[in-house]
C-alpha positions in Angstrom: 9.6 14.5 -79.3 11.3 11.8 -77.3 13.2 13.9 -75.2 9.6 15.2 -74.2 8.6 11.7 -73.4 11.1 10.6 -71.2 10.4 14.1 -69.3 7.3 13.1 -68.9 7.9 9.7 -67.8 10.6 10.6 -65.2 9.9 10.8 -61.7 12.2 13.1 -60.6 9.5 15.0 -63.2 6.6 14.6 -61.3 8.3 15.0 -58.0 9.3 18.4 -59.1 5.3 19.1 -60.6 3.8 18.3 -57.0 6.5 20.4 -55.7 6.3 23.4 -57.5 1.8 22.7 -57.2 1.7 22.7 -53.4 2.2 26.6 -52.5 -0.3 27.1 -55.4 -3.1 24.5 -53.8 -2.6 26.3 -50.3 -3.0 29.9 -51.5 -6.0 28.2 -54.2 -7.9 27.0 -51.1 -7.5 30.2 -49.8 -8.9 32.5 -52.5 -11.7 29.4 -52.6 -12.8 29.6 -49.6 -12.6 33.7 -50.0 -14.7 33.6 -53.3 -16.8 31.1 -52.1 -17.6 33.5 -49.2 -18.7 36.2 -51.6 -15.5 37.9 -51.6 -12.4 38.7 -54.1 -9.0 38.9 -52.3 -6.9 41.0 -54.1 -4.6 40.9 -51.7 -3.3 37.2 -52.3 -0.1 38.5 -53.7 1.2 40.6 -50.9 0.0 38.1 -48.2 1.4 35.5 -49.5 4.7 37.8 -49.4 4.4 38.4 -45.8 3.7 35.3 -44.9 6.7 33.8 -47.0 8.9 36.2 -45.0 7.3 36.0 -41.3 7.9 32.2 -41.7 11.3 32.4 -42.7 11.9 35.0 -40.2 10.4 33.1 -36.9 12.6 30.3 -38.1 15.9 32.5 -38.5 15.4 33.7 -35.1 15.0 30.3 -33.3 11.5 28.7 -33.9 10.7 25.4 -35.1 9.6 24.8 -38.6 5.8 24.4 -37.9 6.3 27.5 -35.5 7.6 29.4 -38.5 4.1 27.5 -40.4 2.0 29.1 -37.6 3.7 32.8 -37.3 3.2 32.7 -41.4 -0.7 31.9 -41.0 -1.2 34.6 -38.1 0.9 37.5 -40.2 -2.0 36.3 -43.3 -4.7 36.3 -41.1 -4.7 39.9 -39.9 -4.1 41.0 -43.2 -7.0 39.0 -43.6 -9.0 40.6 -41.2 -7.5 43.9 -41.9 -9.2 43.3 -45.7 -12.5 41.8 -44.5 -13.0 44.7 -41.8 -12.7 47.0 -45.5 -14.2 45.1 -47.2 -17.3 43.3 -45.4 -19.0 45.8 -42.9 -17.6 49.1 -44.6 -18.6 47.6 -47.9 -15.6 49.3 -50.0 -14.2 47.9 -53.7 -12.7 44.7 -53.1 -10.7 45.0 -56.0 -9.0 48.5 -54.2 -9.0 47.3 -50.9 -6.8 43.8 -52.2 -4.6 46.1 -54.0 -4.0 47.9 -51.4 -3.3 44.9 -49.2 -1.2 43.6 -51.6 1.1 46.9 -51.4 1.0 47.3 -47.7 2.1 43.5 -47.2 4.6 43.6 -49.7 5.8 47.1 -48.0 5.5 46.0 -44.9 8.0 42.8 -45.4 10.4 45.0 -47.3 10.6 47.2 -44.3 10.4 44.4 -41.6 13.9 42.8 -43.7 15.7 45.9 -43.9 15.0 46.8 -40.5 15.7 43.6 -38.9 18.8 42.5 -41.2 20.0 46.0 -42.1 23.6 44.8 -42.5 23.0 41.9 -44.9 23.8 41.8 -48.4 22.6 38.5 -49.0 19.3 36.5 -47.4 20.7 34.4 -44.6 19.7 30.6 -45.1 17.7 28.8 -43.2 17.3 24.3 -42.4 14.0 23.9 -44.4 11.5 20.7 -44.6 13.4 17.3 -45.6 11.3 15.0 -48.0 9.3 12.5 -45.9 10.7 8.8 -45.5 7.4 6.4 -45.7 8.0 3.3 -45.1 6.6 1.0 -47.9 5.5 4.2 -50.0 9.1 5.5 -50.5 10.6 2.3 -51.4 8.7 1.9 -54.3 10.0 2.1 -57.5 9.5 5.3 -59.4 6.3 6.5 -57.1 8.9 6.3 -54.2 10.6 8.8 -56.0 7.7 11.4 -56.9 6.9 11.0 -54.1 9.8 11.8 -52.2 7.5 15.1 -50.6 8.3 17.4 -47.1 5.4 17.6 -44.7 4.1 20.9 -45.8 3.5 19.1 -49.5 1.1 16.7 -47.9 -0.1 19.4 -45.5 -1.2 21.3 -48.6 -3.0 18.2 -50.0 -4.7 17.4 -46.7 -6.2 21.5 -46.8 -7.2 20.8 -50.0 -9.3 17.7 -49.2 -10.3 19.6 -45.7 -12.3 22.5 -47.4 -13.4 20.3 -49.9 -14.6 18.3 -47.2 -15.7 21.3 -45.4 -17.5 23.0 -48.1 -19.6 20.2 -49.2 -20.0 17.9 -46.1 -20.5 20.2 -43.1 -23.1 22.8 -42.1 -20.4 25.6 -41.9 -19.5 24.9 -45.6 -23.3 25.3 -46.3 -23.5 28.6 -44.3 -20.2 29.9 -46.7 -21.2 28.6 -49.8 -25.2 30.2 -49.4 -23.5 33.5 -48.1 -21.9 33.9 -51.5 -24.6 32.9 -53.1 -27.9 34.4 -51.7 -26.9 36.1 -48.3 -30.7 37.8 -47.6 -31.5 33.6 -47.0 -28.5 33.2 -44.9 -29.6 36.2 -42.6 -33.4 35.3 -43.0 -31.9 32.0 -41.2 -30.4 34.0 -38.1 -26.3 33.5 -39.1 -24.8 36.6 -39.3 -23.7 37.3 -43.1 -21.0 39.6 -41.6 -19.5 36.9 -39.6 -19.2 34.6 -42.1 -18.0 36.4 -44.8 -15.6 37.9 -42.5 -14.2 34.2 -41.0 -13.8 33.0 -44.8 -11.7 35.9 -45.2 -9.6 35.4 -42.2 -8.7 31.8 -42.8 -8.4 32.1 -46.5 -5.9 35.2 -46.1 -4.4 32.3 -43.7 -3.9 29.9 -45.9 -2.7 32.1 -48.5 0.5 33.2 -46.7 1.3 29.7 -45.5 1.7 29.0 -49.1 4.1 32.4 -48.9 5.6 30.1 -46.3 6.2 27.1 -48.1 8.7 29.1 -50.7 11.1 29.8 -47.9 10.3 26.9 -45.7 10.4 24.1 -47.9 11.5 25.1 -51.5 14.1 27.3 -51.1 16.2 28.3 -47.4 16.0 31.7 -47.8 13.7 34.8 -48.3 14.1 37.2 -51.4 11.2 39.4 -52.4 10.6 38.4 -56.3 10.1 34.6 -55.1 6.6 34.6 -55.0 6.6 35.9 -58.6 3.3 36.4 -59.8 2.1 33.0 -57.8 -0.8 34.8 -56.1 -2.7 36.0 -59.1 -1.9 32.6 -60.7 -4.0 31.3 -58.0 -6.8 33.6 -58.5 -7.0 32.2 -62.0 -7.4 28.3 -60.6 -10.2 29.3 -58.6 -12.0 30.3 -62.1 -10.2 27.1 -63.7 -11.3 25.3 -61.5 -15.4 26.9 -61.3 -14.8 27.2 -57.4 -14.6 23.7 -56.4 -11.7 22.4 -54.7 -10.9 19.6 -56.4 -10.6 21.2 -60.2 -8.8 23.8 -58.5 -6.2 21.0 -57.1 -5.6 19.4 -60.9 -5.6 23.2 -62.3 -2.6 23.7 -60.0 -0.6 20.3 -60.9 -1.5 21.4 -64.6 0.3 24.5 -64.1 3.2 23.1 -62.4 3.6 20.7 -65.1 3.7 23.1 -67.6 6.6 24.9 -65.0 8.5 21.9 -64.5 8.4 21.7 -68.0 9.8 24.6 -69.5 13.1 24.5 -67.2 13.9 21.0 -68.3 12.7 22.1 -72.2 15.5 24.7 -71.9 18.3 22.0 -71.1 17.4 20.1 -74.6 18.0 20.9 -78.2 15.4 23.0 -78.2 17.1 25.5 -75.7 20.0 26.3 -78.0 17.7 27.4 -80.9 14.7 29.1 -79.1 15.3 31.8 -76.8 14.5 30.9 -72.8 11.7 33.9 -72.6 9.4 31.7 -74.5 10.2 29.0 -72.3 8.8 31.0 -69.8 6.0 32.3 -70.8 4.7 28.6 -71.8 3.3 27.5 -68.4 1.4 30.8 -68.5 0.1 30.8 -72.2 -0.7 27.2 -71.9 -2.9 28.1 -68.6 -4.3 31.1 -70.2 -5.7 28.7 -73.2 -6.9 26.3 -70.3 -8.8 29.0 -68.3 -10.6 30.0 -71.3 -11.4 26.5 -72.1 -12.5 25.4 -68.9 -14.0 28.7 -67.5 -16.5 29.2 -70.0 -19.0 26.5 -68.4 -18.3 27.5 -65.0 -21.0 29.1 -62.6 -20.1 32.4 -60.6 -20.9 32.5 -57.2 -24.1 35.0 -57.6 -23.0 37.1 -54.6 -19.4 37.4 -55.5 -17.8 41.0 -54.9 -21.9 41.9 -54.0 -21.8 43.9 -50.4 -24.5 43.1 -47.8 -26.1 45.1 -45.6 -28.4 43.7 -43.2 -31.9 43.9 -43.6 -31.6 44.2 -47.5 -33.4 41.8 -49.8 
């Protein structure tokens, strides 16, 4: 039990927690805003895939980092539109059409690598984000150490408070959050329930592959295809923890990157010789599984989720 504690209480601990929490919050506020929107996006897994490579690619070829950051959010965008053109106006099943992006974009990178780097055996490596000197902030003890973040970890905070900001602040969050909610009164109002829906998906599909991006430009310096690793649907989950408000789905992320940063330093004590790892890491999903049903079971739908509109109806 005190080995736990001083895990706990170490800041190299919670630097690792924000760390491994900030692709989650970018592709969360994706879905979010998708959901929110009246839409399921399947399809988080694969764009985030794409835009994890695209990223890493741009930068391998000569682009700055926040080139690589914008070449990641256009790749996720026109899956994005690709899966709101299906989805919105055609009315198909959401839940086919975001499996079906999920393949293609997964596909799609696979070929792009071998294609572009046919001679490699291993990824090449790339110069990533550096942790962020603040002045004041990183001098501190112990929070200067947490906090020791790259750019694209307080990017992902400042999206976070953005759409929350968005959402609940602003006349275009109102316009999203009716649409998925009662879109016969958004239309009765003159906005185009098409439009919307469609923009939400766009910049959530966005959003979702810059958090792709942040694996290869800010965690790791390379590209391998079982990095995202499940991430995306993880992030579908938040949404729910969370009951489709940002900020739940922000601690619902840092709650799940606890429990990862927790199981690889649970396998380095005592406890690692005598249980085998595979439990280790399936805690940080068991342990969110219990949460979701915890947390979900008070938590309030959108009414016109995954419900297609056509105009005119009431």
């Amino acid at each position: 039990m005190s080995e736990i504690v001083d895990i706990l209480i170490s800041a190299s601990f919670w630097a690792a927690v924000i760390r491994i929490a900030s692709p989650l919050i970018l592709a969360t506020m994706g879905e979010l805003i998708c959901e929110r929107a009246g839409v399921l996006n399947l399809g988080i897994e694969g764009i985030m895939v794409i835009g994890a490579f695209t990223g890493w690619m741009a930068v391998y070829q000569g682009m700055p980092l926040w080139g690589g950051v914008a070449v990641a959010m256009a790749a996720g965008m026109l899956f994005g539109l690709l899966h709101s053109v299906l989805t919105v106006p055609f009315g198909l099943s959401q839940h086919v059409v975001g499996l079906g992006v999920t393949l293609l974009a997964t596909a799609s990178a696979s070929f792009a690598y071998r294609l572009m780097l046919p001679q490699v055996t291993s990824p090449p490596k790339i110069t990533p984000f550096q942790p962020l000197y603040i002045p004041g902030l990183s001098d501190l003890p112990w929070l200067g150490a947490a906090l020791s973040q790259t750019a694209l970890t307080w990017f992902a905070f400042a999206v976070a408070g953005l759409v929350a900001f968005t959402l609940y602040r602003t006349p275009l969050g109102l316009a999203v959050r009716a649409v998925g909610e009662n879109p016969a009164a958004v239309e009765a109002q003159g906005l185009s329930v098409t439009g919307l829906r469609m923009g939400a998906v766009i910049v959530g599909s966005g959003l979702m592959a810059v958090g792709g991006a942040f694996l290869t430009l800010s965690a790791f310096s390379s590209f391998f295809f079982e990095m995202v690793n499940g991430r995306g649907w993880i992030c579908i989950a938040l949404v729910v923890f969370g009951a489709w408000k940002p900020g739940k789905a922000v601690l619902g992320a840092i709650l799940f990157a606890a429990f990862d940063a927790l199981q690889i330093r649970l396998q380095q004590t005592a406890l690692g010789a005598v249980l085998p790892y595979q439990l280790f890491l399936a805690l940080p999903f068991l342990l969110s599984i219990l949460a979701l049903i915890l947390m979900s079971r008070r938590a309030e739908v959108p009414a016109a989720l995954m419900v297609p509109y056509n105009k005119g109806e009431r």
